[in-house]
C-alpha positions, 0 to 999 in steps of 0.5 A: 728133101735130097742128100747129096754128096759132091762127085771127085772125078765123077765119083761120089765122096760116100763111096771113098775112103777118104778125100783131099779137102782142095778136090772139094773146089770149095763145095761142101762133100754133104748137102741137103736140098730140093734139088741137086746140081750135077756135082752131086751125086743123090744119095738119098736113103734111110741109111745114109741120111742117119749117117750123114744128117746129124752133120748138116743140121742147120745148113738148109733152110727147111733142116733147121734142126733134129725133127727136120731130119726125122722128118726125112726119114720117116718120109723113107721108112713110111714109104718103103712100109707102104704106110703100115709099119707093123705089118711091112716091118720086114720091108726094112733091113735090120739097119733101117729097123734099128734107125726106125726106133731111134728116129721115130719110135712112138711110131714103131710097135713096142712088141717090134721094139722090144724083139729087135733091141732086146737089152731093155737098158738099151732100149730105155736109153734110146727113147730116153734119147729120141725123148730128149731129141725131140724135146730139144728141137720143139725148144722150151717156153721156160727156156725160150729155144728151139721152135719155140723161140723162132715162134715167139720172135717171128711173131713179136716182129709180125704184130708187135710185143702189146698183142704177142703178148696177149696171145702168148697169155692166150697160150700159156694159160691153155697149157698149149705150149707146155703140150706142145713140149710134149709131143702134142701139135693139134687135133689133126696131127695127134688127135688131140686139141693142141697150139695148131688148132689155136694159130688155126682157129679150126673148126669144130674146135674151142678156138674156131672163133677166137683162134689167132687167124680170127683176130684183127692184129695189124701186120707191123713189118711192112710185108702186107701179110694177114693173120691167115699167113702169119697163122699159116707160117707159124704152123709151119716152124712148130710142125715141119721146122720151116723158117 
């Protein structure tokens, strides 16, 4: 996705120190989309989506919360890294590097970590942070938030409370929900089998016979969709926040 920042007199609202909310026109200063009108100015980066994203959380389909945004600037980082954090560390400055272990620190080498924050309480309370952040946005099975909750309705809606409910018992009893919680997506994602594998039904795993996209649920909500879209979508909200 871009960010962009509306343009007053043809220049950006990033580069101002300040603005008059009626020079707006009614227009939002940030956005995120995927494509910019020309009022906006792309000001897409590392640097400028940690400073503006927190804000825009929620006001774009596809940037529904926390990981939506992480998901962005891992995008930036891995590229500006050529896909090897380690040994193109030095691609970043000092500010995308600290940015880089707030935003994706399982990612980041601990020896990196540890020589560019060096106050181990400082660190401890980032991964403490990104912990909770990520945390919050997959949401809680006990709790009923985050990507878990728009899961759990959107597939109430699809099959109905008698079969959502079988599967959700399907879920619980593996643990999948709770690994998920954890960080743990699928076989794919994270080298381990995860929820992704059972909506799924992959194959050479435990459920490529049994998963959801192998069962006959009828649709209920009228929209013709198959158990292969329903499994589809519902990947997409628990992988890449999209709903």
């Amino acid at each position: 996705m871009k960010l962009g920042a509306y343009k007053i007199n043809n220049v950006a609202v990033s580069v101002t120190e300040s603005y008059n909310v009626e020079d707006l026109n009614g227009n939002v200063p940030y956005k995120v989309a995927s494509t910019l009108s020309s009022d906006y100015e792309d000001i897409t980066s590392i640097e400028n989506f940690s400073r503006f994203g927190l804000s825009l959380i929620g006001s774009a389909t596809a940037f529904k919360d926390w990981k939506c945004l992480q998901r962005e600037i891992k995008a930036l980082i891995m590229s500006k890294v050529n896909n090897d954090i380690d040994a193109n560390w030095n691609n970043l400055n000092s500010n995308e590097k600290l940015i880089a272990c707030n935003y994706m620190l399982s990612k980041v080498p601990g020896a990196k970590f540890a020589a560019l924050v060096t106050d181990a309480t400082e660190r401890m309370n980032i991964a403490i942070q990104f912990d909770f952040n990520n945390r919050q946005a997959r949401g809680s099975w006990s709790n009923v938030t985050g990507r878990i909750q728009i899961l759990r309705v959107y597939l109430f809606e699809k099959i109905g409370a008698t079969n959502a409910l079988e599967v959700f018992y399907d879920v619980v009893k593996d643990g999948l929900l709770e690994l998920y919680e954890g960080g743990v997506e699928g076989t794919i994602e994270d080298g381990n089998l995860g929820i992704n594998d059972f909506l799924l039904a992959r194959s050479g795993t435990f459920y490529s016979s049994d998963g959801l996209k192998e069962r006959n649920y009828p649709i209920v909500d009228g929209s013709g969709d198959d158990m292969e879209t329903v499994a589809n979508a519902m990947v997409n909200i628990l992988s890449n926040g999209i709903y």
